[in-house]
C-alpha positions as CSV (number, residue, x, y, z in Angstrom):
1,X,-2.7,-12.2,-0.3
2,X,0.5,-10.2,0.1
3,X,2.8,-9.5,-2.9
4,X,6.6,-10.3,-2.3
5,X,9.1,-7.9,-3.6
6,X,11.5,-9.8,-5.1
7,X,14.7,-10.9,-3.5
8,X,17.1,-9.3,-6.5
9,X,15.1,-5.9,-5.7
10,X,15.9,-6.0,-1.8
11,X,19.0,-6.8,-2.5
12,X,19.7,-4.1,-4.5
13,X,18.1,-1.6,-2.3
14,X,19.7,-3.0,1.1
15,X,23.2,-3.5,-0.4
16,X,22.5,0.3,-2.2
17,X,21.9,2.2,1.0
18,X,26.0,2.0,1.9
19,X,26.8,3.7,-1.0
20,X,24.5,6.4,-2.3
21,X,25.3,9.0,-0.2
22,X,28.4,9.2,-2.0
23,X,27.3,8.2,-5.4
24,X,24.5,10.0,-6.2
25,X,23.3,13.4,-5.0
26,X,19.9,14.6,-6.1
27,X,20.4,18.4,-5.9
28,X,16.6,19.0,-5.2
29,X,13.8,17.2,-2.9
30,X,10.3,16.6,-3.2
31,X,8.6,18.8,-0.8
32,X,9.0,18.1,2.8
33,X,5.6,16.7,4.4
34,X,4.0,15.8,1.5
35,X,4.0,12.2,1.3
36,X,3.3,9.3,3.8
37,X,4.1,5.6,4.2
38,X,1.3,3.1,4.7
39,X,1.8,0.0,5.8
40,X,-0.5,-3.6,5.4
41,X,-0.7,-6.2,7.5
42,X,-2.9,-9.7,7.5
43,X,-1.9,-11.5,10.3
44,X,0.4,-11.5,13.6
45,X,1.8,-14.2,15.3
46,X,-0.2,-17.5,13.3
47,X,3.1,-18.9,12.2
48,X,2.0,-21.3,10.2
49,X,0.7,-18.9,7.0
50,X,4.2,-17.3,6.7
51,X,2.9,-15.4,3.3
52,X,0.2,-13.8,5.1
53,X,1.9,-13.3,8.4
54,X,4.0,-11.7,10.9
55,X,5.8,-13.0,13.7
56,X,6.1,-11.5,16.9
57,X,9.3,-10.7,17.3
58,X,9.3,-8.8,13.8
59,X,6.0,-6.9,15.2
60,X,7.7,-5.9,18.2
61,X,11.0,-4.5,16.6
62,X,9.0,-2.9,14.4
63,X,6.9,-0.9,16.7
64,X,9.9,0.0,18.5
65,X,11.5,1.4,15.2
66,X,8.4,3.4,15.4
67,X,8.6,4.9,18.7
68,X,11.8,5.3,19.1
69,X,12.5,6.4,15.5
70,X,12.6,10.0,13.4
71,X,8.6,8.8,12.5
72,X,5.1,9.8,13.3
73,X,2.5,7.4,13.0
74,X,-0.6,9.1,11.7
75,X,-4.2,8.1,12.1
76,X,-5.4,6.9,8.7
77,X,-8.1,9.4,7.6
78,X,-5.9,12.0,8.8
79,X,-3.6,10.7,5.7
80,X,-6.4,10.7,3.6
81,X,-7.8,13.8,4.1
82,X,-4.2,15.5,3.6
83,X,-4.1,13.0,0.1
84,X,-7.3,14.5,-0.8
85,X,-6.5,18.4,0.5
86,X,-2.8,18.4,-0.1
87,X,-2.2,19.5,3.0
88,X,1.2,19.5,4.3
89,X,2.1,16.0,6.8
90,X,4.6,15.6,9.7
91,X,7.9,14.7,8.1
92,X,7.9,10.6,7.8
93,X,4.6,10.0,8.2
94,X,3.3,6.3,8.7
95,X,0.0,4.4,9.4
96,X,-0.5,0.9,10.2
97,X,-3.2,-1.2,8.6
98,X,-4.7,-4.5,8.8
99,X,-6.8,-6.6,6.4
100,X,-9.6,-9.0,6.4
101,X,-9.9,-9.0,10.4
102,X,-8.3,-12.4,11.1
103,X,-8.6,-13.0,15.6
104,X,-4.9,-11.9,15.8
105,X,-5.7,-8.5,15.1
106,X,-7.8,-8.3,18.0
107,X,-5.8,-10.1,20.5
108,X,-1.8,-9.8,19.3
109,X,-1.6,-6.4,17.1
110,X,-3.9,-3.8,18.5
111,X,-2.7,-4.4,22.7
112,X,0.6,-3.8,21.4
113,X,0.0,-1.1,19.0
114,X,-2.1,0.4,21.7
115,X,0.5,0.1,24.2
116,X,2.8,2.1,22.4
117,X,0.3,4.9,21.3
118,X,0.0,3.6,17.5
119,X,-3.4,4.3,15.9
120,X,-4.8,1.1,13.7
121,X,-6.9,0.6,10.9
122,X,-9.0,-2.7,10.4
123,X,-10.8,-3.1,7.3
124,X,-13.3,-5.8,7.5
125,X,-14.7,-8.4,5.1
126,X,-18.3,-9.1,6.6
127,X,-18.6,-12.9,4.8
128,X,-16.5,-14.6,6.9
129,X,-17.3,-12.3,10.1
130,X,-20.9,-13.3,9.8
131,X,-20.2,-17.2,9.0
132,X,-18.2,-17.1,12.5
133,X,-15.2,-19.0,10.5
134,X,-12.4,-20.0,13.1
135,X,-9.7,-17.1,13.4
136,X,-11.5,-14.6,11.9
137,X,-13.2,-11.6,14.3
138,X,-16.9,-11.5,15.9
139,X,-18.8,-8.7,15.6
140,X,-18.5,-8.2,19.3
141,X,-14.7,-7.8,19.4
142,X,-14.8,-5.5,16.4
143,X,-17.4,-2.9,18.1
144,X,-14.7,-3.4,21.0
145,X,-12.0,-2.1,18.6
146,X,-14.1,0.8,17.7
147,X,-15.3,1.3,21.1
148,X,-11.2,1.7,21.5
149,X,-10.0,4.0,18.8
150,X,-9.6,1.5,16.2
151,X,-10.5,3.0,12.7
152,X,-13.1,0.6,10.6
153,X,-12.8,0.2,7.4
154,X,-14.7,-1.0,4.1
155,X,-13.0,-4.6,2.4
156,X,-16.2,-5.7,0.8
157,X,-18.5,-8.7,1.9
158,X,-17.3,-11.6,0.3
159,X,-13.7,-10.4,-0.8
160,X,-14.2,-10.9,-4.4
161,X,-11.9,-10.6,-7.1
162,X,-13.9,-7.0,-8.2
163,X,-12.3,-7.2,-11.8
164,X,-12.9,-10.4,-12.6
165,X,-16.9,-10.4,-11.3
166,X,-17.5,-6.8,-13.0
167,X,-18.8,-3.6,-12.0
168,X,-22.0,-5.0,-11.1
169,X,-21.1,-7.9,-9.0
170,X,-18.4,-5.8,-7.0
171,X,-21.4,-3.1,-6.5
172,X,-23.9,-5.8,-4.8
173,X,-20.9,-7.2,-2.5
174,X,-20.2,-3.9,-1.5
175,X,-24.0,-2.9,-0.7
176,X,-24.5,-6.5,1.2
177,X,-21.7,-5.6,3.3
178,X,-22.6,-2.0,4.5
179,X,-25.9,-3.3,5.4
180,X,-24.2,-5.3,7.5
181,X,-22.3,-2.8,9.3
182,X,-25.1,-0.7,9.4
183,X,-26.7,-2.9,11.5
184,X,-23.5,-3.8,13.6
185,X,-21.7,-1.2,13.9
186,X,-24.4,1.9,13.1
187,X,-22.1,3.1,10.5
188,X,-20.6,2.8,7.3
189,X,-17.0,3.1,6.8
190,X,-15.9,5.7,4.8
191,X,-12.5,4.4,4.0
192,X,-12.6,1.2,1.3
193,X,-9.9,-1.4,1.0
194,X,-9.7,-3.1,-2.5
195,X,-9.9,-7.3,-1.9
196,X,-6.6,-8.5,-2.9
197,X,-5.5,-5.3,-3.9
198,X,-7.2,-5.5,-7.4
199,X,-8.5,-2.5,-8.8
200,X,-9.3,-1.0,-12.4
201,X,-10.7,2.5,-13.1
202,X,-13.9,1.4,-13.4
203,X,-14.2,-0.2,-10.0
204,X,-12.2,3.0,-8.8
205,X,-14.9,5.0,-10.0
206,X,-17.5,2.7,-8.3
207,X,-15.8,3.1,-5.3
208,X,-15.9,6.8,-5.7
209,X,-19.6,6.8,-6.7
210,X,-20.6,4.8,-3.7
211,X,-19.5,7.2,-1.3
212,X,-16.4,6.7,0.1
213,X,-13.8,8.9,0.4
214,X,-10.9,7.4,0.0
215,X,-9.5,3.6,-1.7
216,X,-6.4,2.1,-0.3
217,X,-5.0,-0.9,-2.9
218,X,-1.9,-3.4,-2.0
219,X,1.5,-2.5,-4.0
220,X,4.4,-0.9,-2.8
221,X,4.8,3.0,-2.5
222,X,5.0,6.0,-1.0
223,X,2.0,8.1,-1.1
224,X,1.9,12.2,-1.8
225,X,-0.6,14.3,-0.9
226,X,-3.0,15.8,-2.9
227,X,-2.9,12.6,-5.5
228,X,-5.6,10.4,-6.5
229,X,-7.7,9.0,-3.9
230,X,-8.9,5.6,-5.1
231,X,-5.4,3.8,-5.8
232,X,-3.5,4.7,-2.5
233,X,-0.5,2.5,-2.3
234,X,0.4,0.5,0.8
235,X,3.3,-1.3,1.5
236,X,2.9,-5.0,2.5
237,X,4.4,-6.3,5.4
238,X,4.9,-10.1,6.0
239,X,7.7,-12.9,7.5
240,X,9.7,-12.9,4.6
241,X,10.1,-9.5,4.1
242,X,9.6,-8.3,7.7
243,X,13.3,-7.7,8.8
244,X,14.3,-4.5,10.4
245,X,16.4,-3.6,7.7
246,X,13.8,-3.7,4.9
247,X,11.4,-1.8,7.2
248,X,13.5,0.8,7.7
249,X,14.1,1.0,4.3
250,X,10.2,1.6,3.4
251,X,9.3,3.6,6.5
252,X,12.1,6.1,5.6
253,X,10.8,6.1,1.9
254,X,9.5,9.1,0.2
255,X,7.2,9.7,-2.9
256,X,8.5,10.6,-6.0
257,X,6.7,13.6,-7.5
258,X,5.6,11.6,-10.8
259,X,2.8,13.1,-13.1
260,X,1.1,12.6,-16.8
261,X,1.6,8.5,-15.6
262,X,0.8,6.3,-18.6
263,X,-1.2,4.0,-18.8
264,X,-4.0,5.6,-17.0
265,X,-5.9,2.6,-16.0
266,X,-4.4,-0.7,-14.6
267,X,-5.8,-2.8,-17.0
268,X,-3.3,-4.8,-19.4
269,X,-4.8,-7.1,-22.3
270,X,-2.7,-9.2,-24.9
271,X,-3.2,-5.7,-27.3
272,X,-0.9,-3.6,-24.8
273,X,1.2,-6.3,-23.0
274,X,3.8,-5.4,-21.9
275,X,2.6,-2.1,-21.1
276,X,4.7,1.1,-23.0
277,X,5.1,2.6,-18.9
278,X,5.8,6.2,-18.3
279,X,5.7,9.3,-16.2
280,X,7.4,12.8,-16.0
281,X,9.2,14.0,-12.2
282,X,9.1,17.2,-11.2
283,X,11.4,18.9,-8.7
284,X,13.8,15.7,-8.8
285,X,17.5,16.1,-10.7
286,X,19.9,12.9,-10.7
287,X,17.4,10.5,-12.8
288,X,20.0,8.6,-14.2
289,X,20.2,6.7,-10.4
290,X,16.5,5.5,-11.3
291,X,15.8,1.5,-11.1
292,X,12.4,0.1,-12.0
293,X,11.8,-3.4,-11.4
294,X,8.5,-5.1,-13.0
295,X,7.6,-7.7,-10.4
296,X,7.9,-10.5,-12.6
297,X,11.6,-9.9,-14.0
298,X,14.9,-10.8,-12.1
299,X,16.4,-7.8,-13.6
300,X,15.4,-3.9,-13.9
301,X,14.1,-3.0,-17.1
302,X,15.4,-0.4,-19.5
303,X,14.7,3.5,-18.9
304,X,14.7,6.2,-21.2
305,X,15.0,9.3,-19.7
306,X,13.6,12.6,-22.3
307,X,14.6,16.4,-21.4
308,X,16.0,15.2,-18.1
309,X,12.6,15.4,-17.1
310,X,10.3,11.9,-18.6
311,X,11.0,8.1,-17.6
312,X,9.7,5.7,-20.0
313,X,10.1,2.1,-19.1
314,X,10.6,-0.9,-21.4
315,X,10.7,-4.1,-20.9
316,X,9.9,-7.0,-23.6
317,X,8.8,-9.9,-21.4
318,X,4.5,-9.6,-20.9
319,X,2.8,-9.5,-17.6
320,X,1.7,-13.1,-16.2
321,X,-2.1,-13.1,-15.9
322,X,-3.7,-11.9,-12.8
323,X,-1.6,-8.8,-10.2
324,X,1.2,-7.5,-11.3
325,X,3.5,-4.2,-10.5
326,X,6.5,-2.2,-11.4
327,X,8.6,-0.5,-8.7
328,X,10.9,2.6,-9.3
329,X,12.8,3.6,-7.2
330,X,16.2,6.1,-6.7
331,X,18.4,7.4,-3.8
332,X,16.8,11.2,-2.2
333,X,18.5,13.2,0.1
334,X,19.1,12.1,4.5
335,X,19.3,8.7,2.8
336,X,15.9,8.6,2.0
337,X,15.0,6.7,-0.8
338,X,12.4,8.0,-4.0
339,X,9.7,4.9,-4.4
340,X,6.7,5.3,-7.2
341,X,4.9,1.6,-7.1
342,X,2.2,1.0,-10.1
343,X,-0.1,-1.9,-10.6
344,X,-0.9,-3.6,-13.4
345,X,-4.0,-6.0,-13.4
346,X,-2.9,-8.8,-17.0
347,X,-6.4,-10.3,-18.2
């Protein structure tokens, strides 16, 4: 399922972009090449699932944006090895993903991306692969993908909801599915793809303690390297929100250098909802131009900035139960906006 920023937030952002240059003028930038964009994608051209999809035409100005644009699209474990090593990236770095190998992937994304010399990650749940559900992949068309450069990735068997089953449960879907691509593929992805985006720091640390090497979740954000590996951001990309001029607006987007983020988990319970939200920037003047928009408010919450140095976000209205996120975001130099997504999981 793809979360939808909402329409008050674009709006802001889009309408923003005309006049920041002039407004605001952050006298420092975060470190050049040292964070990425990373975008998700479910389906392509099944029109009918609009929340879940993209259309053609949006795919195919987007991949000219990417070709013809300032960008270089990266091969996903190349990103994660630089997230992990802190190792410097080509300046507006992207990568393209795809979830739960739905047919389209196979036969409307990858000839296209392929065409225009875009690497591709798949991460595949095995469940419905192995039930042979209509418009999902067969085994034989994802060892083509591989067989073509396609990167492979981990989503789980049954694409459980890994908070809600537990630590346990999430553990023997996770086993059950690299058995199966053991024995289909001869490997076991490295890279792991939280179902639905849902993670906690225990199944984080699962993830971690399993093997793989890096995690990639579902909420909106640049990435910087040397960061965490098990809650890498991705921006999702679907009908809705698939115009040119939001995807221009992510794929220029750059991380904001946040650290000592509070709350440390993503977990939220009536004891600590709404969350008390914070995190100190580094290298970053101008913070007064900062917006953070919780995902389930029409209006940006209330900052308090400390020592010109520490945000701490309020808001009074709790978390609905289930996914949840807060975006910041603020203009950066070249017109480049600052984005720091968190996610929040309400129980």
């Amino acid at each position: 399922m793809i979360y939808s920023i909402r329409s008050a937030f674009s709006i802001f952002l889009l309408g923003s972009l005309v006049i920041f240059s002039t407004a605001f003028a952050p006298a420092a930038a975060a470190q050049e090449g040292a964070s990425a964009v990373i975008l998700i994608y479910h389906r392509f051209g099944e029109d009918g699932i609009p929340s879940t999809n993209i259309r053609l035409d949006q795919f195919e100005g987007q991949i000219a944006e990417l070709t013809n644009g300032p960008y270089h699209t990266v091969a996903l474990p190349d990103i994660a090895r630089a997230i992990q090593s802190g190792e410097p990236l080509p300046e507006r770095s992207v990568a393209i993903t795809v979830d739960d190998a739905y047919e389209s992937a196979y036969t409307d994304a990858w000839p296209r991306l392929r065409a225009a010399g875009i690497p591709m990650a798949l991460f595949v749940s095995t469940d419905p692969v192995d039930q042979g559900l209509p418009g999902y992949l067969s085994w034989e068309q994802i060892r083509a993908l591989a067989a073509d450069g396609v990167v492979i990735g981990h989503h789980g068997a049954g694409h459980i909801h890994m908070i809600d089953e537990g630590v346990e449960a999430s553990r023997a879907d996770i086993e059950r599915a690299s058995r199966r691509f053991q024995t289909e593929l001869g490997f076991i992805p490295e890279l792991f793809a939280y179902p639905y985006g849902e993670y906690s720091r225990e199944i984080a640390d699962l993830v971690k303690e399993m093997g793989f090497t890096s995690a990639f979740a579902q909420y909106s954000g640049a990435v910087r390297t040397g960061e965490g590996a098990y809650s890498i951001p991705r921006f999702p990309i679907n009908e809705q929100y698939g115009d040119l001029n939001r995807f221009q607006l992510i794929t220029n987007a750059r991380a904001l250098p946040a650290s000592n983020i509070i709350p440390a988990d993503t977990l939220i319970d009536s004891g600590n909802n709404p969350p008390a939200y914070g995190f100190s920037v580094t290298g970053v003047r101008g913070l007064s131009a900062m917006n953070c928009f919780p995902s389930h408010m029409s209006e940006a919450a209330r900052l308090e900035i400390i020592d010109n140095t520490r945000i701490e976000v309020r808001f009074s209205d709790p978390f609905p139960k289930g996914r949840n996120r807060i975006n910041c975001t603020m203009p950066g130099p070249d017109r480049r906006w600052y984005w720091l997504g968190k996610f929040f999981y309400a129980q």
